[in-house]
C-alpha positions in Angstrom: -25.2 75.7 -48.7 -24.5 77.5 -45.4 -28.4 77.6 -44.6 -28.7 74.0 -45.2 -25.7 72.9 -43.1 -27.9 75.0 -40.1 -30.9 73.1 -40.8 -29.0 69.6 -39.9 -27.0 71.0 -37.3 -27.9 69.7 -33.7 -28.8 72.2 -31.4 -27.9 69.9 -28.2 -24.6 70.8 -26.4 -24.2 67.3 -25.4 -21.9 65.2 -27.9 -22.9 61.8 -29.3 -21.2 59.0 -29.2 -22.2 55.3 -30.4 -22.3 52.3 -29.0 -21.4 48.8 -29.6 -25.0 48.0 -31.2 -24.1 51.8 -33.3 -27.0 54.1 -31.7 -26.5 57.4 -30.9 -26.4 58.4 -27.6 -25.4 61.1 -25.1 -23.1 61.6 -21.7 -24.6 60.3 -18.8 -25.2 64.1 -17.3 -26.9 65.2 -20.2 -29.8 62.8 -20.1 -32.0 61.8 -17.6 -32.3 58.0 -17.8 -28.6 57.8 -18.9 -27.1 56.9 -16.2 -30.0 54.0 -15.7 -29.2 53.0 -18.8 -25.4 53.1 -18.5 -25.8 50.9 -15.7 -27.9 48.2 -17.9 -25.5 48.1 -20.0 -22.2 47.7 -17.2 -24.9 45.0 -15.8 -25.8 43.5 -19.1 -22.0 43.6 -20.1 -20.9 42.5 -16.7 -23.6 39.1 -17.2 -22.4 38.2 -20.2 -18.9 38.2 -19.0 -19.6 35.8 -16.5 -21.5 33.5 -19.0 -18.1 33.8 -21.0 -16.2 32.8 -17.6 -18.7 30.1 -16.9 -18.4 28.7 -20.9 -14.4 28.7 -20.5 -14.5 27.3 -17.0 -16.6 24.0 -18.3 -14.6 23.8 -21.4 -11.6 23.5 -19.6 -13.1 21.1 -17.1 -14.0 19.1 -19.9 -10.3 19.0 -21.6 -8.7 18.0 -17.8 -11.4 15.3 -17.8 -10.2 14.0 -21.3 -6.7 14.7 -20.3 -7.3 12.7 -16.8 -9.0 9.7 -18.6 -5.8 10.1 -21.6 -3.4 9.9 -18.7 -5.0 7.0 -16.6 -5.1 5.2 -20.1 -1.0 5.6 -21.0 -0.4 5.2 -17.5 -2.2 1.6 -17.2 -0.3 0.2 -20.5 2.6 1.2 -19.2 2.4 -0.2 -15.8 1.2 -3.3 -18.1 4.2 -3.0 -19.6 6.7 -2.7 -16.8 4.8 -5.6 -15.0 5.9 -7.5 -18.2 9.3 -6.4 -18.5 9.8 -6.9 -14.9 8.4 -10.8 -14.6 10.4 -11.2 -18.0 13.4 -9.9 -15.5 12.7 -11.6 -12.9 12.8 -14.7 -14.4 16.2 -14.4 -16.1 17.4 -13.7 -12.9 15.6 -16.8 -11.3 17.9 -19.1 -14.2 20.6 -16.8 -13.4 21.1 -17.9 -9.6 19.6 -21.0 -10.2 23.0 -21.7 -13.0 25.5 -19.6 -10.4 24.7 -22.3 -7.4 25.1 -25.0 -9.8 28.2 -24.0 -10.7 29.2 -23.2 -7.6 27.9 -26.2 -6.5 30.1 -28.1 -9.0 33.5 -26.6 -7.6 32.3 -27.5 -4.1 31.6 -31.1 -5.3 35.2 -31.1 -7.7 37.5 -29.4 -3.6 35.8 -32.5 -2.2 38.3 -34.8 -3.3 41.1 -31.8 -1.9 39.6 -31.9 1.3 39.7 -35.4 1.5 43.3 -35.8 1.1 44.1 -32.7 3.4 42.0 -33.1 5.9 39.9 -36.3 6.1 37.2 -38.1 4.4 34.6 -36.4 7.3 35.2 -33.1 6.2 35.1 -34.3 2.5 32.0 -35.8 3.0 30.8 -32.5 4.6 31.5 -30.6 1.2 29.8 -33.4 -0.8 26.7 -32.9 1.7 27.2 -29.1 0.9 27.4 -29.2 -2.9 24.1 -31.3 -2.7 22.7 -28.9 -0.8 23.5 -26.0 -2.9 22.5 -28.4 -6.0 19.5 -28.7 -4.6 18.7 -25.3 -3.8 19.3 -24.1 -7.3 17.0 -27.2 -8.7 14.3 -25.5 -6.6 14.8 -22.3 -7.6 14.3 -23.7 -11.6 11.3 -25.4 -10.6 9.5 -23.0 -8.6 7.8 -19.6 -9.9 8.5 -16.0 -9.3 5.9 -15.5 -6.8 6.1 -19.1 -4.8 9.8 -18.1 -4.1 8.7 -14.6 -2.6 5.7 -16.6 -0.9 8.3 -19.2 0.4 10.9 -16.1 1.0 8.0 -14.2 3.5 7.0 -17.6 5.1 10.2 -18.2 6.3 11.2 -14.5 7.8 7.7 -14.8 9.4 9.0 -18.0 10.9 12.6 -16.8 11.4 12.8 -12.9 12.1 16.1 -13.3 13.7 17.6 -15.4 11.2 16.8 -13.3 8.7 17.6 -10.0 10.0 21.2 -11.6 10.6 21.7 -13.2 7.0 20.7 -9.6 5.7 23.1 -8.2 7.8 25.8 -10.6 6.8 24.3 -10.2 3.2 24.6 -6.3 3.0 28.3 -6.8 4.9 29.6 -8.9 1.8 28.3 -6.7 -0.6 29.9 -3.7 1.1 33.1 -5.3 0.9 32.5 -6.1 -2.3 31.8 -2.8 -3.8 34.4 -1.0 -1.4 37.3 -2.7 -3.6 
């Protein structure tokens, strides 16, 4: 047995190794076109690690694209929804003020008769011209949309910047008082 284990004995001092495909081969030193071929391989290995990059980087340009078009999708119903919920708001705060100046509006009208007896039927007529008014105002508000009061509201501070600055100012006054107590 000994003189068959020399026959299949290499007699190269260079040790094999094998590669990913399984062939044998030898150090770069030890052969000539080793290090040529070494190089093919870094080159070949180095290719197909770009073609991986390049795969990944259009898979995941793909998935931001179907995420984008996902988002832009939820994002439109639910602006569809809050324009909803907000004109559905809106208008129950339209019936709101329009019911608050009529029921202010009514306790104006019901001091007139005070005012009379205390200080005069002028000044009681002046209520009763003010409790129209304010009856009035909330009968517009009930019969006019959403958008022709904000159309009305930006007509008139066009026509009245001053006006409107100073009612704001008054405005945001009360309400300070109101909230400091």
């Amino acid at each position: 047995m000994a003189a068959n284990d020399k026959t299949n004995e290499t007699t190269s001092a260079v040790p094999l190794t094998t590669d990913a495909a399984g062939a044998a081969t030898g150090s770069a030193a030890a052969a000539g076109g080793g290090a040529q071929e070494a190089k093919s391989r870094f080159n070949s290995a180095l290719d197909e690690a770009k073609a991986g990059a390049q795969a990944l980087r259009g898979e995941a340009s793909q998935r931001a694209q179907a995420y984008k078009e996902q988002a832009a999708t939820k994002g439109s119903a639910y602006a569809e929804q809050a324009k909803a919920k907000g004109g559905e708001l809106a208008v129950e705060g339209k019936h709101r003020a329009s019911e608050a100046l009529t029921s202010l509006s009514r306790v104006v009208a019901e001091n007139a008769a005070k005012v009379d007896d205390n200080l005069g039927p002028k000044y009681g007529d002046h209520v009763r011209n003010a409790a129209r008014g304010l009856q009035d105002a909330a009968t517009h508000i009930d019969t006019k949309s959403y958008d022709e009061l904000g159309d009305e509201a930006r007509e008139f501070v066009r026509k009245n910047p001053g006006l409107s600055v100073g009612i704001a100012a008054f405005t945001g006054y009360v309400l300070a008082r109101m909230f400091r107590r």
